[in-house]
C-alpha angles and dihedrals in degrees: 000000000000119000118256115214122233119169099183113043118092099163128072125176115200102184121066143119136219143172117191133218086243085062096056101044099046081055100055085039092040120002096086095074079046100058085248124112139139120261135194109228129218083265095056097256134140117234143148128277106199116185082321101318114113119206121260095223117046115233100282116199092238085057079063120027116092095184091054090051104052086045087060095035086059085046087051093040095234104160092194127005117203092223116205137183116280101261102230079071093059074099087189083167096064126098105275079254097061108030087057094051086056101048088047090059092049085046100040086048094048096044079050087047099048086036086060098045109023091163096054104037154043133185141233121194128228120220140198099242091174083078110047101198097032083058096054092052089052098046081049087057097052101049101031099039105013104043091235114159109209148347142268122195130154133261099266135347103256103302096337114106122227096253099068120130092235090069085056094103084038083065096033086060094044091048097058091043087059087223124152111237119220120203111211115171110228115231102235148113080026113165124244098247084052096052092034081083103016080263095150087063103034095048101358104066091045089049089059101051088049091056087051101040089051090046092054092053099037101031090068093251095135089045096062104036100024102183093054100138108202136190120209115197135221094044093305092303110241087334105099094047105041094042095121095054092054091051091055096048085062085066103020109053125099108276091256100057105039117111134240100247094130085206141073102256092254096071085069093050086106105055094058122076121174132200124241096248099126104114091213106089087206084056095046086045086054088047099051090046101044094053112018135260084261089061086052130083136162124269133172100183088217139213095015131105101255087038106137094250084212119029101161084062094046089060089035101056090040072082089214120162121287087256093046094045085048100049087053109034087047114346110070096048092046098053081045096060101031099257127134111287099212139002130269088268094053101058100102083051098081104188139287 
């Protein structure tokens, strides 16, 4: 994907959510032949029913409008924000028919979102990966057609985890794209005892990035397609902490149940990035120090509830170098995406 220039923007944020009006709409004219329609709760709130699951989160205005978003993204001072699909719509459990119309009307709002406003946003598409190939060829759509930048996609596909062989033609697609690819775990079929607390966000949502993140490195995945780039969100989940003991379980598991990865796990350090998105600066320090200022980039996680209200402060009072500030404040999105990496005036600054 070629570089596109931009001078003035020091501030990306890689970690967002939007649905837009289109989407909506095309669900109350459409969804009903696809198993997806709006209800009313017992609370009074509007959610999705998709294919009888029902969204954790209601549809809260924030979710929708674009005018209240880029009010709080000039109060946060987030330059440019990658927008993706609302997870609890990934809809993995629909028929490969359905579950790619909706993706395409997630995909074709957020193209007419980043279209309208190309110096404040970018787009990531959402797939069917139930569907492997029908992914790919939507994945195809969005970048080729569409102008999205990169992909979001769960942290399994039911209970199938990312390195199966099926999804083989899903990262061959993305490969050859040259996307980053963001897990995001989607909030839904939750037990009772898990939403009782908020459980399935709090430790939910982190455990799930840890199983595919392990299934990636152990599963052979980078192996197989070694310049995936991909973005684990929430700060990596237990990844970055608990790295060692993957490792050793590559060695260390009983034979039957080791997985197929040929290298030690480091040698797929590189392959992973996380957002900041901790909410514990000494956990954000570790982060930053385990993997590298060039593995980090800024996330918000808006409009939702645990979103960090103020993500350029929670870089700026980590008090890390200029370079370091710069690569994650800025830096690390925009090489993932295939943006500049610096301004004019910081040529001669090569990184960190």
């Amino acid at each position: 994907m070629s570089s596109v220039p931009d001078p003035k923007p020091r501030t990306l944020d890689i970690h967002a959510h939007h649905v837009g009006q289109p989407v909506l709409d095309r669900i109350n004219a459409e969804g009903a032949r696809y198993g997806v329609r709006i209800v009313t709760s017992d609370d009074g709130a509007k959610r999705v029913d998709v294919g009888g699951r029902v969204s954790g989160m209601p549809l809260i205005p924030p979710l929708i409008d674009e005018a209240a978003r880029l009010r709080w993204m000039d109060e946060a001072r987030i330059d440019v924000q990658l927008v993706a699909g609302w997870m609890d719509l990934a809809a993995y459990h629909l028929p490969a028919l359905a579950g790619s119309w909706l993706c395409r009307i997630q995909n074709d709002a957020l193209a007419a979102l980043a279209a309208a406003r190309p110096d404040r946003y970018f787009a990531a598409a959402m797939v069917p990966l139930q569907a492997p190939h029908a992914a790919a060829d939507e994945l195809n759509r969005a970048v080729r057609e569409l102008g999205h930048r990169a992909v979001q996609i769960g942290a399994r596909v039911e209970e199938e985890g990312l390195d199966s062989p099926e999804l083989d033609p899903f990262w061959a697609a993305v490969q050859a794209a040259n996307v980053p690819v963001i897990i995001h775990p989607a909030d839904t079929a939750a037990p009772p005892r898990h939403r009782r607390l908020f459980l399935q966000i709090l430790v939910g949502n982190p455990a799930e990035t840890t199983f595919a993140a392990a299934a990636l490195l152990l599963g052979g995945v980078f192996d197989r397609f070694p310049k995936l780039r991909v973005l684990l969100v929430h700060g990596g989940g237990c990844v970055p902490y608990q790295f060692g003991r993957l490792n050793r379980g590559r060695t260390a598991a009983p034979p039957f149940a080791r997985g197929a990865a040929k290298l030690d796990l480091d040698r797929y350090a590189d392959n992973l990035y996380y957002d900041t998105i901790l909410h514990d600066d000494v956990a954000l320090r570790y982060l930053i120090s385990r993997v590298s200022a060039h593995r980090v980039a800024m996330g918000s996680d808006y409009p939702f509830p645990l979103r960090d209200p103020d993500p350029l402060f929670t870089i700026e009072r980590q008090a890390l170098s200029e370079m370091h500030e710069r690569a994650v404040s800025w830096g690390t999105a925009a090489e993932l995406l295939g943006l500049e990496t610096y301004t004019e005036e910081d040529e001669l600054d090569t990184g960190c």
